[in-house]
C-alpha positions as CSV (number, residue, x, y, z in Angstrom):
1,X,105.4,131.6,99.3
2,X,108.8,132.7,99.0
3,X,110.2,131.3,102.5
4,X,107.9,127.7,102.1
5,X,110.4,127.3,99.5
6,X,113.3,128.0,101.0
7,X,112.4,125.3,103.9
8,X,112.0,123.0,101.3
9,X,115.6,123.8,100.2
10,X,116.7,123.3,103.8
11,X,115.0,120.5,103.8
12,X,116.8,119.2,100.5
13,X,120.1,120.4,101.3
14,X,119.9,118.4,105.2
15,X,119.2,115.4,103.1
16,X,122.3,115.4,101.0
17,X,124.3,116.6,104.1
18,X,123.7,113.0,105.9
19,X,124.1,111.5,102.6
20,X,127.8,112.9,102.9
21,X,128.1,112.5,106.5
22,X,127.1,108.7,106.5
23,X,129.0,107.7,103.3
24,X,131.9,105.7,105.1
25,X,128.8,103.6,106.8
26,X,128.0,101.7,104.0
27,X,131.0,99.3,103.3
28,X,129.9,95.9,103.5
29,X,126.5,94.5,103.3
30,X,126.4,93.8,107.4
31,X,126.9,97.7,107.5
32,X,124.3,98.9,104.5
33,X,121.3,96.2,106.2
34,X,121.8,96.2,109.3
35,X,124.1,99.4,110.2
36,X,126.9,97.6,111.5
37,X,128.0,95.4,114.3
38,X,125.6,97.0,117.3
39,X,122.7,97.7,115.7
40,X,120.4,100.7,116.6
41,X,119.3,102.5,119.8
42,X,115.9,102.0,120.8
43,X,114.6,105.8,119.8
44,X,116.4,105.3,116.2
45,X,114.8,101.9,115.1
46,X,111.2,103.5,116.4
47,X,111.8,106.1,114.7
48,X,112.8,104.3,111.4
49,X,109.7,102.1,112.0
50,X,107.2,105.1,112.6
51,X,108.6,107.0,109.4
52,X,108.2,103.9,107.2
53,X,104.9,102.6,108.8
54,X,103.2,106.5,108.1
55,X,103.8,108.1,104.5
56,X,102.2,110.5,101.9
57,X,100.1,107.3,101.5
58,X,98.1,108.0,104.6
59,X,98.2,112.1,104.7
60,X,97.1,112.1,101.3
61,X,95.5,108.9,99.9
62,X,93.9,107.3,103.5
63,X,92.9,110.5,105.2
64,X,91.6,112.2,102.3
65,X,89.4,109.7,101.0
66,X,88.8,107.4,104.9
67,X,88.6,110.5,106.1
68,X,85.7,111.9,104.5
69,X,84.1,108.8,103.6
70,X,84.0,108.2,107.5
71,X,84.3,110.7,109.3
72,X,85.3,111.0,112.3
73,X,85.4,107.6,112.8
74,X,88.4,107.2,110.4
75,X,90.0,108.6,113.7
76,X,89.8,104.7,114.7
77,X,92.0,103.4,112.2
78,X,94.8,105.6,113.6
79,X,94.5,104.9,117.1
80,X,94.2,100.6,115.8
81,X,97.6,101.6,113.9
82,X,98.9,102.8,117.1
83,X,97.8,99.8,119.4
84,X,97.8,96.7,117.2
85,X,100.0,97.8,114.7
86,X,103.1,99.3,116.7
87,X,102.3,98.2,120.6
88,X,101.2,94.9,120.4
89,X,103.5,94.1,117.0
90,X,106.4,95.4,119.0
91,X,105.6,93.2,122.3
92,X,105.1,90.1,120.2
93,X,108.0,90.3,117.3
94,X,110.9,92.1,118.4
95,X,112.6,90.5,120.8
96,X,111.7,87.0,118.9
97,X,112.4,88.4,115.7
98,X,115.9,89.9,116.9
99,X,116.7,86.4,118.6
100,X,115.9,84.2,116.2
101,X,117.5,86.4,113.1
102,X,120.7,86.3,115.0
103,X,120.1,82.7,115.2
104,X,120.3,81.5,112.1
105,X,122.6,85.0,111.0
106,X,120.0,85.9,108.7
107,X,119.6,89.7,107.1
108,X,116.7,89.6,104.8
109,X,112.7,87.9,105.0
110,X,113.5,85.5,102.7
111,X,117.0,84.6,104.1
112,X,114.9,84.0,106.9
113,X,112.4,81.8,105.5
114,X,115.1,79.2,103.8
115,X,117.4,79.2,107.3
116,X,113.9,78.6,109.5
117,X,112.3,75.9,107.1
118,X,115.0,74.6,105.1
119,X,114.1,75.7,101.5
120,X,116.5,77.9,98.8
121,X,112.9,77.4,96.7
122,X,111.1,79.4,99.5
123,X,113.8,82.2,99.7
124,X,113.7,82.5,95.8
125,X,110.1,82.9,95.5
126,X,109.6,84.9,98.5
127,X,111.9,87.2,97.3
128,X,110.7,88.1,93.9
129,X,107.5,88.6,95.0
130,X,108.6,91.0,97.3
131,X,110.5,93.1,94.9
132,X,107.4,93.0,92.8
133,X,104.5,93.9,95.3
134,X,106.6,96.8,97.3
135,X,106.4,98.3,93.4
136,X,103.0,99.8,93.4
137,X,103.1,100.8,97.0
138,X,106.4,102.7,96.6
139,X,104.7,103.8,93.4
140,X,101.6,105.4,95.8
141,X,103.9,107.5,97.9
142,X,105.5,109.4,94.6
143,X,101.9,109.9,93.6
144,X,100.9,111.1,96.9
145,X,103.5,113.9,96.9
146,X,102.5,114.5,93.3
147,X,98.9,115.2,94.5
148,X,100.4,117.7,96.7
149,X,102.5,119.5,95.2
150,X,100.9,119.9,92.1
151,X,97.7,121.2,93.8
152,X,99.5,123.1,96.5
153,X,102.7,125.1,95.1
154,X,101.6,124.4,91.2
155,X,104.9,122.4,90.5
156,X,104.6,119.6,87.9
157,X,104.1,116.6,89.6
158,X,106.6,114.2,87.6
159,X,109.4,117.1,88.6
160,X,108.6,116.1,92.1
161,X,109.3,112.9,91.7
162,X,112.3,113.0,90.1
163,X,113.4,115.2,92.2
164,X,112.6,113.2,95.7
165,X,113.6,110.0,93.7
166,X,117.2,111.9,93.1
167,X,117.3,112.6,97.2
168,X,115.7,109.2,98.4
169,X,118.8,107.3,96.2
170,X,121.4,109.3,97.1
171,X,121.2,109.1,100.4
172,X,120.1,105.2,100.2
173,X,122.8,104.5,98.1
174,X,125.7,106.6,100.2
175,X,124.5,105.6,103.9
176,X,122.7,102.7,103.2
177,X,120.6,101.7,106.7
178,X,122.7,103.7,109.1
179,X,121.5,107.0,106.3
180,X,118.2,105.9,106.4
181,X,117.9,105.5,109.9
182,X,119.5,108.8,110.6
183,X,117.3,110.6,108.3
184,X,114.2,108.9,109.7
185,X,115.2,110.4,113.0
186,X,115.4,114.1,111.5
187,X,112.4,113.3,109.5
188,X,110.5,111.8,112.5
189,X,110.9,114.8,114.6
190,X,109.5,117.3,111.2
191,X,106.6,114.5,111.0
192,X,105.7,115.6,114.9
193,X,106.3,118.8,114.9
194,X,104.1,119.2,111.6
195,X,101.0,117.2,112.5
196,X,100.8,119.0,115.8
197,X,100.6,122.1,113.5
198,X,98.8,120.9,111.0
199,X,95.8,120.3,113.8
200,X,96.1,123.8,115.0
201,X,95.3,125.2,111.9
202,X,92.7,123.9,111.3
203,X,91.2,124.1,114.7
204,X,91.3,127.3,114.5
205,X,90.5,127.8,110.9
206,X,86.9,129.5,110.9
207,X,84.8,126.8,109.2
208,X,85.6,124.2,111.8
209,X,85.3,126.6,115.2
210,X,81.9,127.5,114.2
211,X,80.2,124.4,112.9
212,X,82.0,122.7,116.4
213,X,80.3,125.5,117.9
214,X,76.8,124.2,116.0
215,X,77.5,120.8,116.6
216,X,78.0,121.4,120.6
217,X,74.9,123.1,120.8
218,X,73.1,120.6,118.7
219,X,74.5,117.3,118.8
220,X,71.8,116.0,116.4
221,X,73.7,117.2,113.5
222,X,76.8,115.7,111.7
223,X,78.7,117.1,109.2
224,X,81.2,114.6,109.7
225,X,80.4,111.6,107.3
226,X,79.5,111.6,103.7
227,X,77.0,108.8,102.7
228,X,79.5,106.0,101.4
229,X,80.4,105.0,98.0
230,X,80.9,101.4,98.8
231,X,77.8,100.1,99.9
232,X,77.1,98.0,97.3
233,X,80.0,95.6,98.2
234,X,79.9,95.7,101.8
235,X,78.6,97.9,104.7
236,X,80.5,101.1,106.1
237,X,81.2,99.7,109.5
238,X,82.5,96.2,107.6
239,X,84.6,98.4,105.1
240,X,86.2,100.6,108.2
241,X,87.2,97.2,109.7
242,X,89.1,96.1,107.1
243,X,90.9,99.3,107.1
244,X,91.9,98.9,110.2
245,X,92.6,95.3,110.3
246,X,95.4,95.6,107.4
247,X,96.9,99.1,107.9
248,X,97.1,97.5,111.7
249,X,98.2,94.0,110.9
250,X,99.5,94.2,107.5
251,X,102.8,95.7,109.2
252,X,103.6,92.6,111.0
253,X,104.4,91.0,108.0
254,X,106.2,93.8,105.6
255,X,109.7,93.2,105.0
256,X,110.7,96.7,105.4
257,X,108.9,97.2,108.5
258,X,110.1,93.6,110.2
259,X,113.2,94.9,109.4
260,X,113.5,97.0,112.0
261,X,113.3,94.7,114.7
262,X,116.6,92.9,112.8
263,X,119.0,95.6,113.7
264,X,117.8,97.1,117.0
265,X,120.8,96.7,119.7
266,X,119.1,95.2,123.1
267,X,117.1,94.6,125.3
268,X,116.7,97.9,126.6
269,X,116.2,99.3,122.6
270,X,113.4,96.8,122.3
271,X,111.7,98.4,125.8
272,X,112.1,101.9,124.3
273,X,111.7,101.2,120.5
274,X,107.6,99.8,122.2
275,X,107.2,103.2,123.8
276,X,108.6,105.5,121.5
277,X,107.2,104.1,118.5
278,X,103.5,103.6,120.0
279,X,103.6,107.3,120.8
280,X,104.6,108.4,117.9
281,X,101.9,106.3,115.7
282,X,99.4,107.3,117.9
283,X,100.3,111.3,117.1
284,X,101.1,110.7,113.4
285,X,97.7,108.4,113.1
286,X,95.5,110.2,115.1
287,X,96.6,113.9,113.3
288,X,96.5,112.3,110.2
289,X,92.9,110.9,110.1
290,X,91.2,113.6,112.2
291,X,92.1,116.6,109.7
292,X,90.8,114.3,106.7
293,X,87.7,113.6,108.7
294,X,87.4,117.4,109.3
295,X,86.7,117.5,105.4
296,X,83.0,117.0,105.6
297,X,83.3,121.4,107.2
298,X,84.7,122.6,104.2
299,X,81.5,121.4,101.9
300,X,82.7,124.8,99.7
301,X,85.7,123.3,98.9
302,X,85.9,119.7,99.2
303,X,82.8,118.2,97.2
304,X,81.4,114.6,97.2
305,X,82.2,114.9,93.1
306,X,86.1,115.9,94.2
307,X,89.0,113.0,94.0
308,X,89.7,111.2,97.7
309,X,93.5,112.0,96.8
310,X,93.3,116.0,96.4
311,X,91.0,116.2,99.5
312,X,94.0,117.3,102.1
313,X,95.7,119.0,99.5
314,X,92.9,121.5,98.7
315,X,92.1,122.2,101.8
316,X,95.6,122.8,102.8
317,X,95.3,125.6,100.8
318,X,92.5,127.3,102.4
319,X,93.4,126.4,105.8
320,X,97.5,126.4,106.3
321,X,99.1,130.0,106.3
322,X,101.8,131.0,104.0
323,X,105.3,130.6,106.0
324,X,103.6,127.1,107.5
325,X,102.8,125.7,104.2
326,X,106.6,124.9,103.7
327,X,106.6,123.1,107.1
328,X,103.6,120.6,106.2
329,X,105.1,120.2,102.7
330,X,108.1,118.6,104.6
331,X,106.4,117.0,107.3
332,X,104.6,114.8,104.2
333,X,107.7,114.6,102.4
334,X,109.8,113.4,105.7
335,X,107.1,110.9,105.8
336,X,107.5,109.8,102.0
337,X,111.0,109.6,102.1
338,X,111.4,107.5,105.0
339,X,109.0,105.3,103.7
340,X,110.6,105.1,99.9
341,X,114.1,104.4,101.1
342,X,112.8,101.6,103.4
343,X,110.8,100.4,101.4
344,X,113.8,100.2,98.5
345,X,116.6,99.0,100.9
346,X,113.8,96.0,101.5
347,X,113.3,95.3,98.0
348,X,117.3,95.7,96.9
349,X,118.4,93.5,99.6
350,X,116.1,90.6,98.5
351,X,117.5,90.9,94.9
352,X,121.0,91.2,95.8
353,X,121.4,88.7,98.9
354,X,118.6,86.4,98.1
355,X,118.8,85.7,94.3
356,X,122.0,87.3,93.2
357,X,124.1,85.5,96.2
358,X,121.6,82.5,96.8
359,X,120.9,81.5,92.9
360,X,123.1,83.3,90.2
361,X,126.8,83.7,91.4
362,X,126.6,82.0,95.3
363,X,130.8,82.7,95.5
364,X,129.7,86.6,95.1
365,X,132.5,88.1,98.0
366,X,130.5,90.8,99.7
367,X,131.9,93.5,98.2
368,X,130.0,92.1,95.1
369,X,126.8,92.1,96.7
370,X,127.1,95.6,98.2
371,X,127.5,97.2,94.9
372,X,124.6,94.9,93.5
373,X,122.3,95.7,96.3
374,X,123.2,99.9,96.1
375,X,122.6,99.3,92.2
376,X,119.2,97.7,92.4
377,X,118.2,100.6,94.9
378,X,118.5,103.0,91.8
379,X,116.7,100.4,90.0
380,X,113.3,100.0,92.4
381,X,113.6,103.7,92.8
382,X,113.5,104.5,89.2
383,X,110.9,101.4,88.4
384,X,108.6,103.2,90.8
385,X,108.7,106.6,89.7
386,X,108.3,105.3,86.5
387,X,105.0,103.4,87.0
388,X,104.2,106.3,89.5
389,X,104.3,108.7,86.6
390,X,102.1,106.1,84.3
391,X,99.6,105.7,87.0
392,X,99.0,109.7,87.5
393,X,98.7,110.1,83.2
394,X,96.4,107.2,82.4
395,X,94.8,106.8,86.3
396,X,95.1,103.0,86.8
397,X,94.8,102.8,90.4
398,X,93.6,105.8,93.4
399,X,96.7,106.2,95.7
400,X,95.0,104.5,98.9
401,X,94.3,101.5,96.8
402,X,98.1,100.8,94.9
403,X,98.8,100.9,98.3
404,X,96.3,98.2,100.1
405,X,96.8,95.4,97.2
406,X,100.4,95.6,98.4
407,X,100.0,95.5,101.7
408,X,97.5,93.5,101.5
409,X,99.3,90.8,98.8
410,X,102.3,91.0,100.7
411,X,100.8,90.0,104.3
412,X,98.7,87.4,102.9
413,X,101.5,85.6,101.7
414,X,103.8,86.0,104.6
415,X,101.9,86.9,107.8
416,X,100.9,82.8,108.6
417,X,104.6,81.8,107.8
418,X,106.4,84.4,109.8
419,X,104.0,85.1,112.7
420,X,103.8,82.0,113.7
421,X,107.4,81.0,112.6
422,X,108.6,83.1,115.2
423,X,105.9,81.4,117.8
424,X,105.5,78.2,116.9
425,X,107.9,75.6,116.3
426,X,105.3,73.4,114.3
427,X,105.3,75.4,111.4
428,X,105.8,73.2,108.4
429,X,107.8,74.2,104.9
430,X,104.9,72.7,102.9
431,X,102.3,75.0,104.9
432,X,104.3,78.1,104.0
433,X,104.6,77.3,100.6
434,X,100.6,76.6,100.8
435,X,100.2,80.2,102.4
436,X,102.1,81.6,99.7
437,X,100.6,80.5,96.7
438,X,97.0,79.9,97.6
439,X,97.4,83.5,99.1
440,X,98.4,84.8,95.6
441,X,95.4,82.8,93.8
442,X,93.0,84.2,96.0
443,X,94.3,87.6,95.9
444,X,93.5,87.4,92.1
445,X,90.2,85.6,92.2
446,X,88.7,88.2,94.9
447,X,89.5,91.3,92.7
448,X,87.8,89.6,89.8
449,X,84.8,88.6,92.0
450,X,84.2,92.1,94.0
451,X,84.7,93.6,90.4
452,X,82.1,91.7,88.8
453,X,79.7,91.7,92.1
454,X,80.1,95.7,91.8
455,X,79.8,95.9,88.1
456,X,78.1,92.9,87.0
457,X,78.9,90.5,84.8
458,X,78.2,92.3,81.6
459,X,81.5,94.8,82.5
460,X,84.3,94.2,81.1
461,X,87.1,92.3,82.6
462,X,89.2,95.7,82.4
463,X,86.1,97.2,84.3
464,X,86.3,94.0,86.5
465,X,89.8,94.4,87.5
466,X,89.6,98.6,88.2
467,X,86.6,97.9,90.4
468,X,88.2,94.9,92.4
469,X,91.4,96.7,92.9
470,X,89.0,99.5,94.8
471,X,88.4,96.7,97.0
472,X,91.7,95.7,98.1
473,X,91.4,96.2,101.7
474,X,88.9,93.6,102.2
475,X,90.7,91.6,99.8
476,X,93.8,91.8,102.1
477,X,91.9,91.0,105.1
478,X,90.8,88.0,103.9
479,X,93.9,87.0,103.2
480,X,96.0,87.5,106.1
481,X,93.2,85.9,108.0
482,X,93.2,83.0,105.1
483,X,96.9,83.1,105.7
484,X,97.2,82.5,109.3
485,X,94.1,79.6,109.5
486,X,96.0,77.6,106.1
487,X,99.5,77.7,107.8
488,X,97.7,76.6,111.3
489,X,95.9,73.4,109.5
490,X,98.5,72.5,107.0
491,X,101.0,72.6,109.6
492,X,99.4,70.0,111.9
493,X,98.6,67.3,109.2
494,X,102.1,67.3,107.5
495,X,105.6,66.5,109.0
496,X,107.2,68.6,111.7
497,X,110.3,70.0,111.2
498,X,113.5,68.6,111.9
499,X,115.1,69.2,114.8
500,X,117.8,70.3,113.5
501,X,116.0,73.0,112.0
502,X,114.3,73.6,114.8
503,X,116.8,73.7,117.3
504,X,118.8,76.4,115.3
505,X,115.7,78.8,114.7
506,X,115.1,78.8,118.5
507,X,118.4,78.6,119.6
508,X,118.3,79.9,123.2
509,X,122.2,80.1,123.7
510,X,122.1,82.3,120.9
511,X,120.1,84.9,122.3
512,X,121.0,88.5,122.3
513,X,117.7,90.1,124.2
């Protein structure tokens, strides 16, 4: 035990040493968003969009409780992540993102959406409910790495997230972008190396070599899937789609994802940043999901009465060696970290340069704004440990769900308006504001209805709303799709836009890839 902890102090000590080293990369806002003038190589803005796409979140929350409840076809949803969510998204956003971004000089989602359909309204809402729905989701990852460590090394898990929330802000608030995506790249590489271990161990790991054994011999058996607890709202194979469909899709439309594409340097980064970052979803997903689905071998340890979030952790105990269970500690932490500094760098910057700038003191010199941004990342980080903290004491929301009603929220609203704003040149201001707001109504009426269906309508609404939240893949699904098909039809009965508008958005002469 003695030397897991002293790679975790490594690990703690490399962080604050690129906090230091990137310190004098932070000076104006250009440089803490998008890392200066150039941008990012191809491998560093994969990396950065790998390491925030894949966090505790998935290790612990999806591929404990997908895992088991699936099997091994949970596998699916990381191979979708790596196809849809990273190949295709890549292929279809990047370049168009990059181009148009540039465009209209733009740094931030909701910057984007006032300069590409001509509304400070749309940039003002946009952005609060941004800072608002990355809450619970950065919320999940503390609570994820809570799970673990409490379970594996014993260590209170509201000591661990101080202590990571302590890291995650230095660094954010020293390096800004440029610290991030440095650290992403270091944490990247941990994140390989420590899935490919991870699936070692446990392929070799007793339980697993001879029940393979069994099931090779007699291919009639599975021990692969326990019988699913949600088939009173919907069918397994229904429920594993909508997995896949937002953890694949939701992506496309996430601030701190999309903001990837925003600083990557060329052409040539774009080609590499599609290879890299498909290969390394494809690893990360893949790993991730096949040791959760590996579960249903352990039936000694991991019961169908046991919580989906301490699934991995327990049987990391049983399975991972001492000297290797510091490695996978930091391979989910890498992931975490990553994931929590993008995700606060996202909600910061829509703050500070989208309501601080654009509403409450627009002659802010951007020296002002760089010290309000770096502030409001202590603020999100210490929001979210906070509710992180309240969640794991009173049990409000299971880790895998926090997460998909902000993903799933967050897409809804913006996946019809940016999508296709970067496609289409039809897209109207009054269909994005109907995306937005009949996305938000219906994310609310579906939790109430699935709670309700589950429960019936003698539960309380309390009951109601747990129950609904359990839900919130499918909930998300439906919106993005509700999303896309509102922005489509509203779009083509109301009036185009300008073409003033128009002609700066997609401003060819402008193009840098």
């Amino acid at each position: 035990m003695v030397i897991d902890y002293i790679i975790l102090a490594l690990y703690a000590v490399s962080m604050v040493v690129i906090a230091v080293v990137t310190r004098n990369r932070s000076k104006s806002v250009n440089d803490f968003l998008l890392a200066g003038k150039k941008g990012l190589n191809g491998w560093m803005s994969a990396f950065a969009y790998g390491t925030t796409y894949f966090s505790a979140v998935i290790f612990i929350g999806y591929a404990g409780n997908f895992g088991r409840q699936y099997g091994l076809a949970s596998v699916w949803i990381g191979i979708a992540n790596a196809i849809l969510g990273s190949l295709i998204a890549w292929m279809v956003l990047a370049k168009r993102t990059k181009n148009m971004t540039t465009a209209l000089g733009v740094k931030t989602m909701p910057e984007f959406f006032e300069k590409r359909y001509g509304s400070r309204n749309l940039k003002l809402v946009s952005a609060v409910i941004i800072f608002i729905f990355l809450i619970p989701y950065s919320a999940s990852v503390y609570n994820g790495l809570s799970s673990l460590f409490g379970i594996v090394f014993g260590i209170p898990g509201w000591v661990i997230m101080l202590i990571l929330a302590g890291l995650t802000a230095m660094y954010l608030f020293f390096g800004g972008y440029f610290a991030t995506a440095l650290s992403d790249f270091v944490q990247g590489i941990i994140m390989l190396i420590g899935v490919v271990l991870m699936v070692f161990c446990f392929m070799n790991h007793e339980n697993v070599q001879w029940n393979l054994s069994e099931l090779v011999s007699n291919p009639e058996l599975n021990w692969f899937t326990f019988e699913s607890e949600h088939t009173g709202i919907y069918g397994n194979t229904a429920s594993l789609m909508s997995l896949i469909l937002l953890t694949s899709f939701g992506v496309w439309a996430l601030p701190q994802t999309i903001h990837k594409y925003y600083a990557i340097r060329d052409k040539k980064a774009i080609m590499q940043g599609t290879v890299v970052s498909t290969v390394f979803a494809l690893i990360i997903g893949f790993g991730a999901y096949f040791t959760g689905a590996l579960s249903g071998l352990f039936p000694d340890i991991v019961t169908k009465e046991m919580a989906g979030d301490n699934v991995i952790p327990t049987m990391l105990i049983h399975v991972i060696p001492a000297g290797l269970m510091g490695i996978i500690a930091v391979l989910i932490l890498s992931a975490s970290m990553s994931t929590l500094s993008s995700v606060s760098l996202a909600s910061a910057s829509v703050v500070a340069v989208d309501i601080y700038k654009g509403k409450i003191k627009e002659n802010a010199s951007d020296k002002q704004v760089n010290i309000t941004m770096k502030a409001l990342c202590l603020v999100f980080v210490a929001i979210s440990v906070i509710l992180a903290i309240l969640n794991e004491k009173f049990g409000i929301a299971a880790i895998a769900y926090m997460m998909g009603i902000s993903w799933g929220t967050l897409a809804g609203c913006f996946i019809g308006p940016y999508v296709l704003g970067v496609i289409w040149k039809r897209v109207t201001k009054s269909a994005v504001w109907t995306s937005i707001i009949s996305s938000l109504v219906l994310t609310v009426a579906l939790i109430i209805f699935f709670g309700y269906h589950k429960n019936g309508f003698d539960c309380t609404f309390g009951q109601a709303i747990g129950t609904g939240v359990g839900c919130s893949p499918m909930i998300g699904v439906i919106c993005m799709a509700f999303s896309v098909v509102i922005t489509v039809v509203v779009s083509l009965f109301t009036k185009a836009p300008s073409e003033e508008i128009i002609n700066s958005a997609f401003d060819k002469e402008k193009a840098v890839v």
